[in-house]
Chimera marker file (.cmm) of the C-alpha trace (Angstrom):
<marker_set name="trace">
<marker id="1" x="-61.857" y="-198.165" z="49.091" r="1" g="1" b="0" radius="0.5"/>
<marker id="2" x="-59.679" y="-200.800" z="47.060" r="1" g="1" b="0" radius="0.5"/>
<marker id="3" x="-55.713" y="-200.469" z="47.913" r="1" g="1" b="0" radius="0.5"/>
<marker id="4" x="-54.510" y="-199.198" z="44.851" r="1" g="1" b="0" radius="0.5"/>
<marker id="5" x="-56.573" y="-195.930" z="45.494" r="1" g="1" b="0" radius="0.5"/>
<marker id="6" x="-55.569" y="-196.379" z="48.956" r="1" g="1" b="0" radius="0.5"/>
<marker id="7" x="-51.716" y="-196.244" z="47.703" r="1" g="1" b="0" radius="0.5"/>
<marker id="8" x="-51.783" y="-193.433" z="45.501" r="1" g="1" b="0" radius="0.5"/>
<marker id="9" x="-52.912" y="-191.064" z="48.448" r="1" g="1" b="0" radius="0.5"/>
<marker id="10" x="-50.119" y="-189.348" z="50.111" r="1" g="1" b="0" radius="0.5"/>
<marker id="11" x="-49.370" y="-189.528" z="53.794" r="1" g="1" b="0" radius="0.5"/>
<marker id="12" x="-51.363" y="-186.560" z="54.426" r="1" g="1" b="0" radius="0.5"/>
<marker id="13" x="-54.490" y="-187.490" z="52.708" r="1" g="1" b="0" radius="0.5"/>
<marker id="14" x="-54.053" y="-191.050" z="54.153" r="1" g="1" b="0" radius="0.5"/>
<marker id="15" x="-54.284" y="-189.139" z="57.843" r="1" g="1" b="0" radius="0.5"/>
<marker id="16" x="-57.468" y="-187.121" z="56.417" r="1" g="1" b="0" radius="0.5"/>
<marker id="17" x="-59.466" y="-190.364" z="55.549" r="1" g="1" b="0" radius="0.5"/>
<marker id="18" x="-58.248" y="-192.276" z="58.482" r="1" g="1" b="0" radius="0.5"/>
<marker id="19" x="-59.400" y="-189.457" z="60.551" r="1" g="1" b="0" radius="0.5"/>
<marker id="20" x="-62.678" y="-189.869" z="59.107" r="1" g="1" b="0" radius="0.5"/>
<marker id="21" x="-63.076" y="-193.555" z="58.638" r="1" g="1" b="0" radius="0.5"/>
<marker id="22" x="-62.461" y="-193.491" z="62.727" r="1" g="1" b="0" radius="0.5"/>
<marker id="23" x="-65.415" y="-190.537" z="63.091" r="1" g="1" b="0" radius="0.5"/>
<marker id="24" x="-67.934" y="-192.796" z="60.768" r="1" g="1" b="0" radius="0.5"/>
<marker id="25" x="-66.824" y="-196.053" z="63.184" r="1" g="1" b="0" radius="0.5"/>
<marker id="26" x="-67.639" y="-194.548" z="66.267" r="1" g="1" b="0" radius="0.5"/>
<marker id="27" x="-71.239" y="-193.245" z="64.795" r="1" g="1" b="0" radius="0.5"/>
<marker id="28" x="-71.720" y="-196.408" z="63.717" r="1" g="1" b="0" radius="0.5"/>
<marker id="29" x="-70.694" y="-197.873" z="67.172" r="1" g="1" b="0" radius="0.5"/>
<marker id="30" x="-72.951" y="-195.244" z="67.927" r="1" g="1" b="0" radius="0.5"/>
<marker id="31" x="-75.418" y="-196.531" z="66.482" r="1" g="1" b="0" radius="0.5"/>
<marker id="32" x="-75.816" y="-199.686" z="67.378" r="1" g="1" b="0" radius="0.5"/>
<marker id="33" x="-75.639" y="-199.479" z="70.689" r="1" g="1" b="0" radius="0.5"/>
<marker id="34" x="-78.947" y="-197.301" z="70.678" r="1" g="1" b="0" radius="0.5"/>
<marker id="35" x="-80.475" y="-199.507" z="67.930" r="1" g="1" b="0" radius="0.5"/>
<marker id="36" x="-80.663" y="-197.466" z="65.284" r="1" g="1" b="0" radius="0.5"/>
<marker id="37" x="-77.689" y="-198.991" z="62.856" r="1" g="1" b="0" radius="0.5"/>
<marker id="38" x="-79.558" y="-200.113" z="59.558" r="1" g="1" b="0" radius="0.5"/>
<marker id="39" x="-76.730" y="-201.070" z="57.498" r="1" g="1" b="0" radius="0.5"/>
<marker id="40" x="-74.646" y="-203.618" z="59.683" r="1" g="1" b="0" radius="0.5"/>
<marker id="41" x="-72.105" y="-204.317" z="56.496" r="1" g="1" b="0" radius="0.5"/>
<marker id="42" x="-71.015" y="-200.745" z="56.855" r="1" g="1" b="0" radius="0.5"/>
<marker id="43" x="-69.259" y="-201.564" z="60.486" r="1" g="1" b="0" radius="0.5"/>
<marker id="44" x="-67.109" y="-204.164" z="58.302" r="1" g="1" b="0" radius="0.5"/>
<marker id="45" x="-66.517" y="-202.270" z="55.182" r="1" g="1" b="0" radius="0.5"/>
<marker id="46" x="-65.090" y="-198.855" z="57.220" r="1" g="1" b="0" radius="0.5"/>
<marker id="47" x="-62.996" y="-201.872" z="59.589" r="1" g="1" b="0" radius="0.5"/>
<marker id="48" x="-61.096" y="-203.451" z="56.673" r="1" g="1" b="0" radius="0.5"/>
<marker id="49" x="-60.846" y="-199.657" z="55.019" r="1" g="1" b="0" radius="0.5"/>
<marker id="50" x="-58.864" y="-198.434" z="58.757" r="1" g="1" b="0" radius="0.5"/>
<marker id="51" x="-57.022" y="-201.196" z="58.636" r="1" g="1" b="0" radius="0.5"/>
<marker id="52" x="-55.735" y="-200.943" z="54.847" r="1" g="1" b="0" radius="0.5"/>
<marker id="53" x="-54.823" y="-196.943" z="55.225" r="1" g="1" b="0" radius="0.5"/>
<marker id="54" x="-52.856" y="-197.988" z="58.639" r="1" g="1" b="0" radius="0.5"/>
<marker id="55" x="-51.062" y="-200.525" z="56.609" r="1" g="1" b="0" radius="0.5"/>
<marker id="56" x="-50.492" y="-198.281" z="53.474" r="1" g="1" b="0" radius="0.5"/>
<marker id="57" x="-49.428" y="-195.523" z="55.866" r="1" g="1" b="0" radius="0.5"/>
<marker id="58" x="-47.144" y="-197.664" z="57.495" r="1" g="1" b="0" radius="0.5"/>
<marker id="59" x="-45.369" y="-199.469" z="54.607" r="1" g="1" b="0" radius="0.5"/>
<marker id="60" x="-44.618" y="-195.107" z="53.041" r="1" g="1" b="0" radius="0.5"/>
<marker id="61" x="-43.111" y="-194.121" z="56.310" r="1" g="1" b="0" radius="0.5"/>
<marker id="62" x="-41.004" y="-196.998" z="56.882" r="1" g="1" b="0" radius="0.5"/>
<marker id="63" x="-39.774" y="-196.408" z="53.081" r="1" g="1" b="0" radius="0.5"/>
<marker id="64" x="-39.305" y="-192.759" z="53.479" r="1" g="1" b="0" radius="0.5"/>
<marker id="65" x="-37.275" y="-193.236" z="56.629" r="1" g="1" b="0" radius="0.5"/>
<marker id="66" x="-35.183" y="-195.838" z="54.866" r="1" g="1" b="0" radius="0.5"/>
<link id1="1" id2="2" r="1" g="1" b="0" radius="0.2"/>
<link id1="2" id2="3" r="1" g="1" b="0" radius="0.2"/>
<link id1="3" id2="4" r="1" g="1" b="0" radius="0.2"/>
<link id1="4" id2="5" r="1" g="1" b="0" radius="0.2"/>
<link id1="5" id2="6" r="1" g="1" b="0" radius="0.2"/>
<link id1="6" id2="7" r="1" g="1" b="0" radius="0.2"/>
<link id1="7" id2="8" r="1" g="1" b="0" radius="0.2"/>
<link id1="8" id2="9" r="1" g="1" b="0" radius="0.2"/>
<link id1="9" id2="10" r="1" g="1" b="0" radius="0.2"/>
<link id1="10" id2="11" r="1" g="1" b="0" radius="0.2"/>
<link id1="11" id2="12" r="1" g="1" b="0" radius="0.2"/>
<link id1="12" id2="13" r="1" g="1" b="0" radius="0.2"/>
<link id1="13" id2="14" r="1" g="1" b="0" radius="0.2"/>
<link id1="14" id2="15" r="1" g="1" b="0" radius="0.2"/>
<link id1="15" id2="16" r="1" g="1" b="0" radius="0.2"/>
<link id1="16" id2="17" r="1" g="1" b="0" radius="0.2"/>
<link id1="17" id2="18" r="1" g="1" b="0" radius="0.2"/>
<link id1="18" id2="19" r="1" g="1" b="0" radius="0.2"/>
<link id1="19" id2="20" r="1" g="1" b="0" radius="0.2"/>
<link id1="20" id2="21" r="1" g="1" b="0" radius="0.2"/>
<link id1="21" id2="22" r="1" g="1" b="0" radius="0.2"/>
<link id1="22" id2="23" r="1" g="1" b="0" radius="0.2"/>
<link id1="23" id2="24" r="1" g="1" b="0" radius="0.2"/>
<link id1="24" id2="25" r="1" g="1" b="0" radius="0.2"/>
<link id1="25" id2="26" r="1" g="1" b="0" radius="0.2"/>
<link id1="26" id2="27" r="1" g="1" b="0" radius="0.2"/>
<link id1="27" id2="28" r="1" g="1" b="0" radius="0.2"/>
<link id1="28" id2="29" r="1" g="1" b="0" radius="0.2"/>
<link id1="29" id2="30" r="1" g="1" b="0" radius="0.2"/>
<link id1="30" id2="31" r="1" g="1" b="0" radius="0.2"/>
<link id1="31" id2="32" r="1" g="1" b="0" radius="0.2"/>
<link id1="32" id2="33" r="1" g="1" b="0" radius="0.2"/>
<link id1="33" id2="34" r="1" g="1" b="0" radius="0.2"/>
<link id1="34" id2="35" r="1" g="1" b="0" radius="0.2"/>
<link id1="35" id2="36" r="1" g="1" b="0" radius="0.2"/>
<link id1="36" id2="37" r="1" g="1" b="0" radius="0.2"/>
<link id1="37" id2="38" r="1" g="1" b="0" radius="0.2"/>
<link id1="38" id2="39" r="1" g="1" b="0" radius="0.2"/>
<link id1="39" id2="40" r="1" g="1" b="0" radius="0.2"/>
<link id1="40" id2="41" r="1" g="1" b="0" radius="0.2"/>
<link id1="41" id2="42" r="1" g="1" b="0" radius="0.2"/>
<link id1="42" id2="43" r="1" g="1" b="0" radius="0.2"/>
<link id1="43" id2="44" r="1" g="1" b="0" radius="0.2"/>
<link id1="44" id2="45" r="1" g="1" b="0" radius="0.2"/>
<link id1="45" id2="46" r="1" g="1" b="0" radius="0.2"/>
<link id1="46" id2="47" r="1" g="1" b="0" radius="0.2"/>
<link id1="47" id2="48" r="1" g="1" b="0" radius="0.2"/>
<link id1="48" id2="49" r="1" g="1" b="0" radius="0.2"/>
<link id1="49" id2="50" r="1" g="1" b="0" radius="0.2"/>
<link id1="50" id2="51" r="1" g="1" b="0" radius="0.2"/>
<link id1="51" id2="52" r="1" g="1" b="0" radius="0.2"/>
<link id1="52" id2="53" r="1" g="1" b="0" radius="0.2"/>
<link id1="53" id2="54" r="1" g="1" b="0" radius="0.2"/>
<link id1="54" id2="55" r="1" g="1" b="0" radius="0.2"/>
<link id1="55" id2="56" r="1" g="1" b="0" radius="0.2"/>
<link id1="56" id2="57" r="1" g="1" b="0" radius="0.2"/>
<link id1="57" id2="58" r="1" g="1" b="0" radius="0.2"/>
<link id1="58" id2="59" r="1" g="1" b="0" radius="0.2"/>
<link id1="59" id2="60" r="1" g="1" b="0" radius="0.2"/>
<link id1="60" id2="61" r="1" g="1" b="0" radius="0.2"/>
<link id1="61" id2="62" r="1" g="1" b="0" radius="0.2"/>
<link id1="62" id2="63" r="1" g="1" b="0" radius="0.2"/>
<link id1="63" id2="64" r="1" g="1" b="0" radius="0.2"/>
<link id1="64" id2="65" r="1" g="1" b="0" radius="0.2"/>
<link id1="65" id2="66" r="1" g="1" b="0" radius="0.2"/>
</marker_set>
């Protein structure tokens, strides 16, 4: 998910995906401790993605409470 899609969510949807960005990481972590994970880029891909909603989610509350 590139960050200009990421910033034209609002803070609602932003909780929906981060919700389910954190359900695919623990499958994934899931996964790989039993061996099964196939596509080890994905465990990368949905890090960076958590990491750019919590930071896009971040920077509209702080502006909304300013």
């Amino acid at each position: 998910m590139k960050a200009n899609d990421v910033r034209a969510l609002t803070p609602d949807q932003l909780e929906e995906e981060l919700a389910k960005l954190k359900k695919e990481q623990f499958n994934l972590r899931f996964q790989k401790a039993t061996g099964q994970l196939e596509n080890t880029s994905r465990v990368r891909v949905v890090r960076r993605d958590i990491a750019r909603i919590q930071t896009v989610l971040r920077a509209k509350r702080s502006t909304e409470n300013a």
